[in-house]
BALOBA-1460 file (C-alpha; in Angstrom, 3 decimals):
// residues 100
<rec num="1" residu="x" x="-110.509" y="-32.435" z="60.166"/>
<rec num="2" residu="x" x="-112.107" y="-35.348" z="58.010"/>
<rec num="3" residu="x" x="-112.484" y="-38.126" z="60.219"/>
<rec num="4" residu="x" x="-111.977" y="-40.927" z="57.337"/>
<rec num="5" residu="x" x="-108.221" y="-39.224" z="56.337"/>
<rec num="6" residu="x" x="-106.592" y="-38.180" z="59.970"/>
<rec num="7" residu="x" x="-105.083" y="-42.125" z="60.440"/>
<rec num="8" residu="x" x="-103.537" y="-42.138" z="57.152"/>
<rec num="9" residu="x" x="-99.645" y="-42.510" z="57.236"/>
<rec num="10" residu="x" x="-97.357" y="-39.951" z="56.030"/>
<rec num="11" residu="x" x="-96.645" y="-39.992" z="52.079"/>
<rec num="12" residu="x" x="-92.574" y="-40.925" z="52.167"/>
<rec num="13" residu="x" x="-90.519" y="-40.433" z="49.159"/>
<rec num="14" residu="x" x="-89.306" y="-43.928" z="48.172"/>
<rec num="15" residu="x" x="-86.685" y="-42.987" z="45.333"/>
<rec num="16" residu="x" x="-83.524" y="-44.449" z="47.439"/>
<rec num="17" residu="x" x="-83.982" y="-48.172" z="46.580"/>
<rec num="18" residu="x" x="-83.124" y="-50.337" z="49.448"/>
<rec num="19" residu="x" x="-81.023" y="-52.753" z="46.977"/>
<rec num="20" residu="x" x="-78.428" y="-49.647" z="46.414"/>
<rec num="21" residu="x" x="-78.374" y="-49.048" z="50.002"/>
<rec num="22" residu="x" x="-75.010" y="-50.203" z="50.939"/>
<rec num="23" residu="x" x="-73.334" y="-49.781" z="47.712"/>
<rec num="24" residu="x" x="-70.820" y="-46.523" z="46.625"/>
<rec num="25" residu="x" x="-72.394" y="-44.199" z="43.927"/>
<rec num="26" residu="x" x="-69.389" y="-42.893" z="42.353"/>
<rec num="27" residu="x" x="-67.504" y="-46.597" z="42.270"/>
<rec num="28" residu="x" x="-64.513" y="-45.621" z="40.261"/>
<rec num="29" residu="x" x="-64.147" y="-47.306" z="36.647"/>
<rec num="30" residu="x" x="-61.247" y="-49.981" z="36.333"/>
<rec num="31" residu="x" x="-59.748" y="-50.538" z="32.613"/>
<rec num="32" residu="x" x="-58.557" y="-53.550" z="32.328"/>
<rec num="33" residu="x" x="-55.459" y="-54.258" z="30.359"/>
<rec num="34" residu="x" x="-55.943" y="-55.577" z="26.806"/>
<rec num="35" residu="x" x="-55.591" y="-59.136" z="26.219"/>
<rec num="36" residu="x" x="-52.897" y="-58.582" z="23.598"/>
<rec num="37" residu="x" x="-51.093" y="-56.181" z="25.765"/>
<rec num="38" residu="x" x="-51.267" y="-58.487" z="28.701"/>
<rec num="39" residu="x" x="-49.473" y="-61.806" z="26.288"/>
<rec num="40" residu="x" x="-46.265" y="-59.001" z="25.660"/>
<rec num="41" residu="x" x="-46.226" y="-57.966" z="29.701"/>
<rec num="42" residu="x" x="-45.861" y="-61.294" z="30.556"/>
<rec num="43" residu="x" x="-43.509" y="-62.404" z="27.271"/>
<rec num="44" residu="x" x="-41.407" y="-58.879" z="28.814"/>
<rec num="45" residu="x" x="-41.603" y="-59.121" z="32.228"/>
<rec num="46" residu="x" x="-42.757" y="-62.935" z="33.174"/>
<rec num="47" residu="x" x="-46.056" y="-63.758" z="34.597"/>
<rec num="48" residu="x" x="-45.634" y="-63.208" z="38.370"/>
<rec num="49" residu="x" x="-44.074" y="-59.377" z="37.639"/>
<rec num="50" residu="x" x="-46.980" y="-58.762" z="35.198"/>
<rec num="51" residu="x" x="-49.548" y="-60.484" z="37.711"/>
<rec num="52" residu="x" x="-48.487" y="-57.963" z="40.105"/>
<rec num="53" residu="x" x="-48.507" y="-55.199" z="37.638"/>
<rec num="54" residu="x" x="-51.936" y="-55.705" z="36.742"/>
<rec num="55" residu="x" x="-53.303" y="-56.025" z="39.756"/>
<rec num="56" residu="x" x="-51.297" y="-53.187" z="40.815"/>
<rec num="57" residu="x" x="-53.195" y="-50.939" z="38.544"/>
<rec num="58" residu="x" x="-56.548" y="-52.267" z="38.996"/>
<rec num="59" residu="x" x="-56.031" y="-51.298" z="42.587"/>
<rec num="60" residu="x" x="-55.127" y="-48.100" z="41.905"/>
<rec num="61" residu="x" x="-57.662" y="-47.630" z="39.402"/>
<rec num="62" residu="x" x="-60.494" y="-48.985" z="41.918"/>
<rec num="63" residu="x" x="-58.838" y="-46.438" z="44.631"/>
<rec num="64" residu="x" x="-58.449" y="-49.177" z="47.097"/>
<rec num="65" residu="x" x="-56.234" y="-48.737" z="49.964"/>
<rec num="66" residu="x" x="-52.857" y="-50.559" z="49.517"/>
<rec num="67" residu="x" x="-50.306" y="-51.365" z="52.415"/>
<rec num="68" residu="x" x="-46.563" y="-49.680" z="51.263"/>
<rec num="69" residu="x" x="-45.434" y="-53.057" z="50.797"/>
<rec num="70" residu="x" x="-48.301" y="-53.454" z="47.691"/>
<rec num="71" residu="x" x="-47.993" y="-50.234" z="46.101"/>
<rec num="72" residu="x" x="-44.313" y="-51.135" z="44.193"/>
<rec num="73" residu="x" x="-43.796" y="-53.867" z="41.509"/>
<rec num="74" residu="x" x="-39.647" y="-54.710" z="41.575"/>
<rec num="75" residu="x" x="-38.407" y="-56.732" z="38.519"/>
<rec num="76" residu="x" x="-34.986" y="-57.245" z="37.104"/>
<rec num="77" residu="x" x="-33.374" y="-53.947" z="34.902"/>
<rec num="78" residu="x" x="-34.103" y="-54.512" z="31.066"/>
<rec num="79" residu="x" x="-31.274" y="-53.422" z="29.122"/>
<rec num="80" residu="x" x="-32.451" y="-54.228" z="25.792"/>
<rec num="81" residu="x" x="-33.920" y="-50.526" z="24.415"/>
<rec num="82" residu="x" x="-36.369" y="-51.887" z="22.305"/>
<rec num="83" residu="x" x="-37.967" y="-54.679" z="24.992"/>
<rec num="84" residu="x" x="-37.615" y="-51.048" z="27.173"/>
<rec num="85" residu="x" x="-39.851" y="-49.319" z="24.840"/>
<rec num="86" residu="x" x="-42.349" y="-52.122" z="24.228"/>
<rec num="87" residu="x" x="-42.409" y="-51.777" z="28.355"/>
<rec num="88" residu="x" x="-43.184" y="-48.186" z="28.605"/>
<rec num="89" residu="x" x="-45.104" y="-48.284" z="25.289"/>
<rec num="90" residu="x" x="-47.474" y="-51.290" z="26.814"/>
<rec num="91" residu="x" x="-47.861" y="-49.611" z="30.486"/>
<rec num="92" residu="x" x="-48.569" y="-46.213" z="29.647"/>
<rec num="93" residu="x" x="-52.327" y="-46.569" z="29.877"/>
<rec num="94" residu="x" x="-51.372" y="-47.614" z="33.225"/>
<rec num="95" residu="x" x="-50.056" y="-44.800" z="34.723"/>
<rec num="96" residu="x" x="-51.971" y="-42.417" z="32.721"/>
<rec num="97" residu="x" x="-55.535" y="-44.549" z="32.463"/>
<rec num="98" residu="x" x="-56.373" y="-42.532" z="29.212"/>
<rec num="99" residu="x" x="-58.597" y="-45.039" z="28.078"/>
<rec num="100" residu="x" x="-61.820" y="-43.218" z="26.925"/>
């Protein structure tokens, strides 16, 4: 054994950078609503139901765990068929996140 090498430390593999450490790898993506779809939720709906609507789905979309009392959004029926359709038109993306 060479005399000048045997103290040398161990070569480590320093790929994992300490600054990711604590942080997920696969974070999932969150789509935020559109600022134009967000003004007709809230004309639709009101603020505080679209508020909740939109945060609803960013939950969902981060995959954070919800208490059963956060996972629903109640708001008055809308009878009017077209404000309906502007509805399900507008929150599709949010149930179905088909955004790329």
């Amino acid at each position: 054994m060479d005399s000048l090498t045997w103290w040398q430390p161990a070569q480590v593999d320093r790929k994992v950078s300490h600054a990711n450490f604590n942080q997920p790898e696969n974070k999932p993506k969150v789509y935020p609503i559109s600022e134009a779809d967000r003004k007709i939720v809230v004309d639709l709906l009101g603020a505080t139901v679209a508020l909740k609507l939109i945060d609803l789905d960013e939950n969902v979309q981060a995959k954070k765990p919800l208490e059963p009392k956060d996972r629903t959004v109640a708001f008055d029926s809308v009878n009017d068929r077209t404000q309906r359709a502007t509805i399900h038109q507008v929150c599709s993306p949010f149930r179905l996140h088909l955004h790329d």
